[in-house]
SEGUZA-302312 format. One record per residue (C-alpha): x, y, z; residue in three letters. Coordinates in steps of 0.001 Angstrom, whole numbers, plus 500000, padded with zeros to 6 digits. Layout:
! residues N
{x X&y Y&z Z&code ALA}
...
This chain:
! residues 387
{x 500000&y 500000&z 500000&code UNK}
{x 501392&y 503555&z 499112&code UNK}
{x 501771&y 504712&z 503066&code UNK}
{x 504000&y 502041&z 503427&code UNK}
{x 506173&y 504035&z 500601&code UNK}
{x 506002&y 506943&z 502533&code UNK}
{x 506932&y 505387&z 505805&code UNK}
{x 510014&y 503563&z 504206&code UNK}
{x 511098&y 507099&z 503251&code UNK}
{x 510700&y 508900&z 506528&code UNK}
{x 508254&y 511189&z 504370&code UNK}
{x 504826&y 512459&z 506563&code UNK}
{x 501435&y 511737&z 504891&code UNK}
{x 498652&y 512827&z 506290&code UNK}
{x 494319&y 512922&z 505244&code UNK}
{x 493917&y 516776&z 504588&code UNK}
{x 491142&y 518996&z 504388&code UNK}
{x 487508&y 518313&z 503156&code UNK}
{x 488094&y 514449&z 504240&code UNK}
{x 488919&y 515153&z 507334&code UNK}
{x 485839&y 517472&z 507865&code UNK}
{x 483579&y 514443&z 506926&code UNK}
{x 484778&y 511833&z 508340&code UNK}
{x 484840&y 513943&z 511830&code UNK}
{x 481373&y 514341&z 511124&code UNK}
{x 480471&y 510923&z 510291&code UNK}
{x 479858&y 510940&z 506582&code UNK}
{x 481376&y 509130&z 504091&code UNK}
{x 484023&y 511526&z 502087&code UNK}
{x 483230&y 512196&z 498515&code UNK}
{x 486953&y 511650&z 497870&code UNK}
{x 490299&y 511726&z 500049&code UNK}
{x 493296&y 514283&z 499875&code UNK}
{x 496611&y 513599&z 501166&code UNK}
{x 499384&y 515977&z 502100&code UNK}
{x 502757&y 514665&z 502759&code UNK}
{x 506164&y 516482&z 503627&code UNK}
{x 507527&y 514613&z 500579&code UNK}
{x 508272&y 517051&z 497355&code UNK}
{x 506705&y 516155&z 493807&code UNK}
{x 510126&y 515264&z 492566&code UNK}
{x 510264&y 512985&z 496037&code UNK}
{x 507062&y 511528&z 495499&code UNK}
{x 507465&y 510869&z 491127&code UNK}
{x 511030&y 508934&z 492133&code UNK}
{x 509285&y 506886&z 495027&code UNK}
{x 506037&y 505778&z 493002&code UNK}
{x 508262&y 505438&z 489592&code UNK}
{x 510662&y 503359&z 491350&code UNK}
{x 507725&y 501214&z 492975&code UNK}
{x 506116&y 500844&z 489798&code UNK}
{x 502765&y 502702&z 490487&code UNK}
{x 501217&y 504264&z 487559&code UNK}
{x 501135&y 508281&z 487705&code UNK}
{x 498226&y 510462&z 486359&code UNK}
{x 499298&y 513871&z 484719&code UNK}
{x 496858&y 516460&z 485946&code UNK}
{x 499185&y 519601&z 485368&code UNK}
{x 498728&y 519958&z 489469&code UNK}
{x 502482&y 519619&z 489686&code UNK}
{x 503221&y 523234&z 490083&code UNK}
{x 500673&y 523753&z 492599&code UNK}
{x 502438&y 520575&z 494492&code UNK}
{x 500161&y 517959&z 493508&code UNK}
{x 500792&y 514492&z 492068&code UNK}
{x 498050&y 511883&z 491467&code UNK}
{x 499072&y 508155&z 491704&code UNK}
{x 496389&y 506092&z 490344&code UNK}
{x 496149&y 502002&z 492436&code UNK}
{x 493319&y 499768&z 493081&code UNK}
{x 491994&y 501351&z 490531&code UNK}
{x 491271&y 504751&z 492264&code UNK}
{x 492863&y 508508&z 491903&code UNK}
{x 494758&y 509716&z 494699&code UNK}
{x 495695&y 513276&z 495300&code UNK}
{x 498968&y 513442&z 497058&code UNK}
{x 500383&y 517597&z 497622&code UNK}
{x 502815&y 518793&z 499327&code UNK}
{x 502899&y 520863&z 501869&code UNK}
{x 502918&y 524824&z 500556&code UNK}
{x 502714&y 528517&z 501513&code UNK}
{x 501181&y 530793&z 498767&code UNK}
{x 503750&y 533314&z 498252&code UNK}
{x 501856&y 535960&z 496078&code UNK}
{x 498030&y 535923&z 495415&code UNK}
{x 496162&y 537845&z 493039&code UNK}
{x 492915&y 536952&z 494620&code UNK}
{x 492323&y 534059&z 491963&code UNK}
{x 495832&y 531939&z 491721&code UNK}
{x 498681&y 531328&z 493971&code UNK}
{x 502052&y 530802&z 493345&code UNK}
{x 503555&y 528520&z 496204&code UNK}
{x 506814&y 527446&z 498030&code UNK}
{x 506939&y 524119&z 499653&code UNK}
{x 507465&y 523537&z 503272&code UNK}
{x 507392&y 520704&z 505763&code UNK}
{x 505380&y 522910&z 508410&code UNK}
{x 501717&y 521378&z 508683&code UNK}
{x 500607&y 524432&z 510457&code UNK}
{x 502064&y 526834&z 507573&code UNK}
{x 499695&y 524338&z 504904&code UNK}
{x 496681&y 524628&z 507571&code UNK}
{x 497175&y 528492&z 508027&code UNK}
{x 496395&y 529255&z 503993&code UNK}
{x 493393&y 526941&z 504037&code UNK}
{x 489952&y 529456&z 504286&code UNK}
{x 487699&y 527570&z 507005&code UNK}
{x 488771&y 526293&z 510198&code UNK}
{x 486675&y 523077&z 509499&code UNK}
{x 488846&y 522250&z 506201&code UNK}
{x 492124&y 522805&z 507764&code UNK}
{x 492773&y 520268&z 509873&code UNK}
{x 494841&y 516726&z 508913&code UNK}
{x 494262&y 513655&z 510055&code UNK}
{x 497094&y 510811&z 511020&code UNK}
{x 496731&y 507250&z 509043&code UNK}
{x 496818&y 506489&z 512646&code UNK}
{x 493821&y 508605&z 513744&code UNK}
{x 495510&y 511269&z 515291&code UNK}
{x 494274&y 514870&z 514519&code UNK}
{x 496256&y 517339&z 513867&code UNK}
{x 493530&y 520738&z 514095&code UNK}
{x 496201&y 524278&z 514562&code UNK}
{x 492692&y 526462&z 514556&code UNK}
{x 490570&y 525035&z 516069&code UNK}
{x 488464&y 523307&z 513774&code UNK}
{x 486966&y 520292&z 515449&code UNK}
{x 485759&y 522675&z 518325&code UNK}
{x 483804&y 524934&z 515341&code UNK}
{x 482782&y 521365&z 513486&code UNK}
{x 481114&y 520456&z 516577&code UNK}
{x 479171&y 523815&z 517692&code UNK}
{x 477957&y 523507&z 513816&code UNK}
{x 480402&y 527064&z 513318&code UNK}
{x 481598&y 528536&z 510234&code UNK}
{x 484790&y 530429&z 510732&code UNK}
{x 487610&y 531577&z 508379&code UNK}
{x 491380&y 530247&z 509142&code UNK}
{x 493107&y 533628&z 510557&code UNK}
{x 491860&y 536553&z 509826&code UNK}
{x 488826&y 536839&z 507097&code UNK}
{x 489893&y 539577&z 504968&code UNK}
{x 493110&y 538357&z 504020&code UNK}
{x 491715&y 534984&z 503635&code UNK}
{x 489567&y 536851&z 501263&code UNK}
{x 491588&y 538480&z 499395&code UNK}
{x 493830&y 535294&z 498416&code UNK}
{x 490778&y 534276&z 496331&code UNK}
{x 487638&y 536001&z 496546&code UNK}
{x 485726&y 532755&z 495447&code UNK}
{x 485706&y 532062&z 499377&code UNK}
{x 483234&y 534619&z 499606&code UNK}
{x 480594&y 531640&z 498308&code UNK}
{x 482356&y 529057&z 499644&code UNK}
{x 481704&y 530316&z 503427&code UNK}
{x 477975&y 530562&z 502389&code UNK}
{x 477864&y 526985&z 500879&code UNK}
{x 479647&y 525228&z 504103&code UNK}
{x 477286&y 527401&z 506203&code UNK}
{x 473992&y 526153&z 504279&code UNK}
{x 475641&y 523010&z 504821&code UNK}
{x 476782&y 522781&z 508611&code UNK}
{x 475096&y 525628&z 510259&code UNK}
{x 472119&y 524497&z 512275&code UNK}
{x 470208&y 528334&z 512231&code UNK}
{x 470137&y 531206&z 509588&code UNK}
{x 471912&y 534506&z 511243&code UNK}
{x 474926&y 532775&z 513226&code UNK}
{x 477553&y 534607&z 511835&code UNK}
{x 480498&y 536973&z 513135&code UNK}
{x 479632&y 539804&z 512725&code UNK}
{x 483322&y 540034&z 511978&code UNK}
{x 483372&y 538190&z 509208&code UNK}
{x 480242&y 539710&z 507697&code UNK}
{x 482304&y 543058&z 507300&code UNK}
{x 484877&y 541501&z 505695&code UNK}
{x 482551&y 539962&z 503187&code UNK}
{x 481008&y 543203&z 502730&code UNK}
{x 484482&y 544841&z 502334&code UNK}
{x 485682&y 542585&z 499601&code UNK}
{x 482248&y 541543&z 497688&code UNK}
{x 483542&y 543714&z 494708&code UNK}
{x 486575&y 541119&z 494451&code UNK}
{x 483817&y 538527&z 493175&code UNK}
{x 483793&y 541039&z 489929&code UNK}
{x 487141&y 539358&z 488918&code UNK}
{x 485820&y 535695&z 489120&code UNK}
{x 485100&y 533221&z 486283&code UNK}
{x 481442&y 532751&z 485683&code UNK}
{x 481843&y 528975&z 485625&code UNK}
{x 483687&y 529325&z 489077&code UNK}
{x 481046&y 531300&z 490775&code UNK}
{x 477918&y 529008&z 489337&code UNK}
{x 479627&y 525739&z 490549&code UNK}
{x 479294&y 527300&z 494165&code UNK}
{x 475971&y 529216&z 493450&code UNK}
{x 474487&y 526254&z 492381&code UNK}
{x 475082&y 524122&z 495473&code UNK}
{x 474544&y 527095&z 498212&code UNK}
{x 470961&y 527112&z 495815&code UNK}
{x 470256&y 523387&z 497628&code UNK}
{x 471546&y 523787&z 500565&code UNK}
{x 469992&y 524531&z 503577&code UNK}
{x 468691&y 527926&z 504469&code UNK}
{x 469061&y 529296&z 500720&code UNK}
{x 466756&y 532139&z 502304&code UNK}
{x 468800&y 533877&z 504387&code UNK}
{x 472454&y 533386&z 502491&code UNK}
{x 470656&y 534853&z 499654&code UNK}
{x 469170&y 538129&z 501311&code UNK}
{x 472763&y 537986&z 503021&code UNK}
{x 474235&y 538337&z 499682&code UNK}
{x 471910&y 541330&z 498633&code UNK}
{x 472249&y 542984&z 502536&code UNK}
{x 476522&y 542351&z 501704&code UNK}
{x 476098&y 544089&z 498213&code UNK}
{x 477582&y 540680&z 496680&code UNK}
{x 474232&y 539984&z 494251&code UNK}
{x 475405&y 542595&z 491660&code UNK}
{x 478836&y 540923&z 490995&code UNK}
{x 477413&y 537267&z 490522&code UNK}
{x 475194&y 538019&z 487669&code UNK}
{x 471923&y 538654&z 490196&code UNK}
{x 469395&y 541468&z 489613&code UNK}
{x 469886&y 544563&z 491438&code UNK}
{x 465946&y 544821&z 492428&code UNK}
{x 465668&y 541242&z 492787&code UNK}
{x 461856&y 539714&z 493328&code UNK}
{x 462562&y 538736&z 497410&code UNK}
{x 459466&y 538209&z 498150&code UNK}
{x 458800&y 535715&z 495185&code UNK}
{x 461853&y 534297&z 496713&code UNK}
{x 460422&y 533616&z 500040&code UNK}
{x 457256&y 532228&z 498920&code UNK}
{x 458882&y 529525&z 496127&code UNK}
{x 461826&y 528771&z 498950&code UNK}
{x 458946&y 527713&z 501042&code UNK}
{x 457289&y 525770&z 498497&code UNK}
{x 460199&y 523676&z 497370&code UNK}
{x 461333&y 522507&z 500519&code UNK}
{x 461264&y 519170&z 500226&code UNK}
{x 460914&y 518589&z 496049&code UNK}
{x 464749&y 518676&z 495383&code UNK}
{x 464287&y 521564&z 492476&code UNK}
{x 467126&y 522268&z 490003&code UNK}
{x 469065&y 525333&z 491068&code UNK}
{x 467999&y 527278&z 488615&code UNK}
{x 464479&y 526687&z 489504&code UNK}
{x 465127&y 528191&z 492718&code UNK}
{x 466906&y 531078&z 491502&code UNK}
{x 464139&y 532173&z 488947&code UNK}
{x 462074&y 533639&z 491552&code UNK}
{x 464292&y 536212&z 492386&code UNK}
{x 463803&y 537162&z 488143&code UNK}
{x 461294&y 539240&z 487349&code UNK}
{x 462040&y 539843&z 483138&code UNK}
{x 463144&y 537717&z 481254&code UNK}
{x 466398&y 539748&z 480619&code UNK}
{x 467084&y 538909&z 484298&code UNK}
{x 468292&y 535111&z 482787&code UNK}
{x 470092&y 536422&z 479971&code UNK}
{x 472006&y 538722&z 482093&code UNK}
{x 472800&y 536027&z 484797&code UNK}
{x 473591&y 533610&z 481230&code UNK}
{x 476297&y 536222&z 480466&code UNK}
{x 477851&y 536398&z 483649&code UNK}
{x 478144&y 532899&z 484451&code UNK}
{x 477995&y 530764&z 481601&code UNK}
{x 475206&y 528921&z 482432&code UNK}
{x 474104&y 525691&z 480384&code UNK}
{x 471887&y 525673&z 477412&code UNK}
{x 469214&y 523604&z 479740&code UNK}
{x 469464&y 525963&z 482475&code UNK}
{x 469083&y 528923&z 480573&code UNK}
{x 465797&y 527435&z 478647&code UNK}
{x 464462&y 526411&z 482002&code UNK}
{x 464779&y 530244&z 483302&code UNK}
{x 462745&y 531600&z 480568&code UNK}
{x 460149&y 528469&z 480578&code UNK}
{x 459581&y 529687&z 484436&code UNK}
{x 460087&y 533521&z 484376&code UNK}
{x 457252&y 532974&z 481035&code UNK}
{x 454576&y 530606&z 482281&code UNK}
{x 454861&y 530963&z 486338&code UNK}
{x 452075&y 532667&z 486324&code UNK}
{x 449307&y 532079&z 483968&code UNK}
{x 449806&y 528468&z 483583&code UNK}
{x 448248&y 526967&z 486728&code UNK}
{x 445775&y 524170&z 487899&code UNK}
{x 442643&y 523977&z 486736&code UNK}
{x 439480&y 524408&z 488917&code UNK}
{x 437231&y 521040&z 488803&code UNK}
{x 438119&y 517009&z 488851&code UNK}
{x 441044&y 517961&z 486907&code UNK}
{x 443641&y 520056&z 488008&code UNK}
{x 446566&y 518277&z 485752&code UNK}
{x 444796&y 519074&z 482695&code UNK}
{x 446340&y 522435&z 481442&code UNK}
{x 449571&y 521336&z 482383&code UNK}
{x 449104&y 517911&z 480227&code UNK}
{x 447649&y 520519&z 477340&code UNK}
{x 451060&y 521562&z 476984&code UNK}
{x 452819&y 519356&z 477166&code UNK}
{x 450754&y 517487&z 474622&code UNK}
{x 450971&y 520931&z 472853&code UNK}
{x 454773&y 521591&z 472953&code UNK}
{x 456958&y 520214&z 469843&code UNK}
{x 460220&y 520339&z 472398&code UNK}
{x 462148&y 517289&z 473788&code UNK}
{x 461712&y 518127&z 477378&code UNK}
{x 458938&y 520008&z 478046&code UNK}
{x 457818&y 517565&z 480627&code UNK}
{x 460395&y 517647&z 482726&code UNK}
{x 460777&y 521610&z 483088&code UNK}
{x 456629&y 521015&z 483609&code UNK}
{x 457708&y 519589&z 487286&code UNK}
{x 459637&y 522305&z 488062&code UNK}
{x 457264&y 524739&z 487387&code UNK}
{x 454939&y 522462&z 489717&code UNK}
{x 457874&y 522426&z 492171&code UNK}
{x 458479&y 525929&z 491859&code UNK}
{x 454027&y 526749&z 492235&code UNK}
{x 455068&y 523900&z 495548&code UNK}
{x 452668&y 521532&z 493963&code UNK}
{x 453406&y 518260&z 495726&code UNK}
{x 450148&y 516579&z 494356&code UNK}
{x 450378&y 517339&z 491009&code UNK}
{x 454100&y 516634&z 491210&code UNK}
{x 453574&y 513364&z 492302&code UNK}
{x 450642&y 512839&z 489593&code UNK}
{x 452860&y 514367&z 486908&code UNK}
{x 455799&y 511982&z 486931&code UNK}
{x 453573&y 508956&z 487612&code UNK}
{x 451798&y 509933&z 484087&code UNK}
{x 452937&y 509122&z 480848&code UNK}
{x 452509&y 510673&z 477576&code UNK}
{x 449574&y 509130&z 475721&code UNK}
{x 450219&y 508482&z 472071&code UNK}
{x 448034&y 509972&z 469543&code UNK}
{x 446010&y 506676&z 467970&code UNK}
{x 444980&y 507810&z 464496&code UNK}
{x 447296&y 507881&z 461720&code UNK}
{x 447267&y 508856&z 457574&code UNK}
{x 447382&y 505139&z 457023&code UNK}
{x 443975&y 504999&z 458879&code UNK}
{x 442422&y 507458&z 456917&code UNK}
{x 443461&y 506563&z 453950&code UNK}
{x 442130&y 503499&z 454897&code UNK}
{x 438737&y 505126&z 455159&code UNK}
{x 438814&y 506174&z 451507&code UNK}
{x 440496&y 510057&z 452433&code UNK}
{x 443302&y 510374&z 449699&code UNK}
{x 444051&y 514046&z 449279&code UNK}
{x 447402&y 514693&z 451507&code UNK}
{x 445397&y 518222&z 452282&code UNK}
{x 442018&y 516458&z 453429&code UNK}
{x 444415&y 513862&z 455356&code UNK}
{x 446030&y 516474&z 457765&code UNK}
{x 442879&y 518203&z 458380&code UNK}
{x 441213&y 515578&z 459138&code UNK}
{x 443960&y 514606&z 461729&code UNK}
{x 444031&y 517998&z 463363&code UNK}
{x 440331&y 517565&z 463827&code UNK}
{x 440523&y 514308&z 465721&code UNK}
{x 443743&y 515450&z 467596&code UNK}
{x 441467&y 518547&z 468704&code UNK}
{x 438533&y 515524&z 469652&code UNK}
{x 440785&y 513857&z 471623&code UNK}
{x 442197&y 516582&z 473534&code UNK}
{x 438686&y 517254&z 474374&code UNK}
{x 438215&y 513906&z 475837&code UNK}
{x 440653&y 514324&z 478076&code UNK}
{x 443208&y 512135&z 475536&code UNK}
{x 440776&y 509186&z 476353&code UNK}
{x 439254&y 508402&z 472886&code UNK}
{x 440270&y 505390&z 471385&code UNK}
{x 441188&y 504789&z 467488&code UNK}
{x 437745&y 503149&z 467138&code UNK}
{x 435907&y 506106&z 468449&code UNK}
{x 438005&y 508717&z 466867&code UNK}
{x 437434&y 507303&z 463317&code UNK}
{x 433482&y 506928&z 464162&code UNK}
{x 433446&y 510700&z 464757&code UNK}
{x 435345&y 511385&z 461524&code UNK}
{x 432189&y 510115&z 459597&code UNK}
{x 430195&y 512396&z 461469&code UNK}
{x 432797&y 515405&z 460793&code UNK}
């Protein structure tokens, strides 16, 4: 086993950051870091020599090698100090001080390293701030900050994650934020959505996202100045427990539909996501239950309507987003009937003009939608000799 490598060498490896954070809190990690006191040319002579594959992912300059055995990635980096930051990259020296490495991490909870022995090695505190459910930065916030301004997000998303109550924060650290939101400016698109996207379905979405109009952050993440937060109350209520896309929540904060293509050119969001915007921020409103024995109906309509590929799926999040559970539930459990009339059926019937033909099919497709989609081919074609 690759420990056994380091061991042999005298070299320190330790589980680092996010790991370390889940496993504390009982949860199975997503995938495990090392960081060892070993250099990358240290570590590419000891795996080469031990005949373990290597994985080129450029992360050499940042002090990371990945070894690939039992057919799993592992991220191995050395110890490092950033030396200059430009609030978006590093450049780093290596070092075989753990509590230099832990000091440049941004939240106490994802600094601390854990022994392949079980000991923990926590310089800040974190297990302390894991436990009382806390969301601190490592040192002091602002220059955390400023060494990449993509923490700003990233202390929202591990607070929707691990905070038990909305408003728990330092007010320390809430200045900072405020202090540095224009840093965001400078951050890809693609960056910023990966985190916006996940503080979207995480727990109290509510209050990080008036936090992030309050800290004047909204403007530099593609988010409408005047944004609808009242809409956004009453849909964050409705979707509690319907696992919505992101962008589903987010719509309700829109109230134009330039308000999507705006938010499309800041971050680069996906074809999908964008259509889904404008299906919401166009139909939210006027396309609602019906009174009567039949509240799916107008919903079906369109659906059965629509030309597009996945109408029915953006369908339930509009349902989602109107906090629908009923029809939700009704909606994915039905399946789109099949129209059961065709040109071969008519000609059948002695119709032979291709004109007559697609009348006559639009006729019986407007029949059947009558019925509710029920009619079979026999009773279709009997109305046809009465049309």
């Amino acid at each position: 086993s690759f420990p056994e490598l380091f061991e042999k060498k005298k070299y320190e490896l330790r589980i680092a950051g996010g790991a370390v954070r889940d496993l504390l809190s009982g949860m199975t990690p997503q995938d495990i870091d090392f960081a060892t006191t070993a250099t990358p040319a240290e570590m590419k002579e000891m795996f080469t020599s031990a005949g373990v594959r290597l994985i080129n992912n450029k992360g050499e300059k940042h002090g990371t090698i990945t070894a690939r055995l039992h057919e799993q990635n592992f991220e191995i980096t050395t110890l490092r100090i950033d030396v200059v930051t430009d609030g978006r990259h590093a450049e780093v020296e290596f070092t075989t001080d753990w509590e230099k490495d832990a000091e440049r991490r941004d939240l106490t909870i994802n600094s601390m390293f854990l022994g392949l022995d079980g000991m923990l090695y926590d310089f800040f505190n974190g297990y302390e701030d894991l436990k009382n459910k806390k969301i601190r930065f490592v040192g002091k916030a602002s220059e955390r900050i400023q060494e990449d301004y993509l923490r700003i997000l990233r202390y929202f998303r591990f607070y929707g994650r691990i905070a038990e109550t909305p408003g728990d924060h330092e007010p320390s650290t809430l200045q900072a934020i405020k202090e540095n939101a224009k840093g965001l400016a400078g951050i890809s698109g693609e960056r910023i959505w990966v985190e916006l996207k996940k503080i979207l379905l995480g727990n109290h979405v509510n209050h990080l996202v008036r936090l992030m109009y309050e800290l004047d952050i909204a403007q530099y993440i593609g988010l409408p100045l005047d944004g609808n937060l009242e809409e956004f109350d009453r849909v964050t209520k409705n979707i509690q427990n319907l696992c919505p896309k992101p962008m589903t929540v987010l719509t309700s904060l829109f109230k134009v539909k330039d308000d999507v293509t705006n938010l499309d050119l800041r971050l680069k969001i996906s074809k999908e996501e964008k259509n889904l915007g404008l299906f919401l921020v166009k139909h939210r409103q006027e396309l609602t239950k019906a009174m009567g024995p039949e509240p799916l109906r107008p919903y079906q309509d369109f659906i059965m309507d629509s030309r597009e590929a996945n109408t029915n799926s953006k369908i339930c999040e509009l349902l989602k987003y109107q906090g629908e559970e009923h029809l939700l539930r009704e909606m994915q459990q039905w399946t789109v009937p099949s129209f059961p009339v065709s040109g071969h059926d008519l000609r059948k019937m002695g119709v032979s003009s291709g004109k007559e033909i697609g009348t006559a099919l639009q006729q019986l497709r407007d029949e059947w939608k009558k019925s509710g989609y029920h009619m079979d081919k026999e009773e279709l074609l009997s109305c046809l000799k009465k049309l």
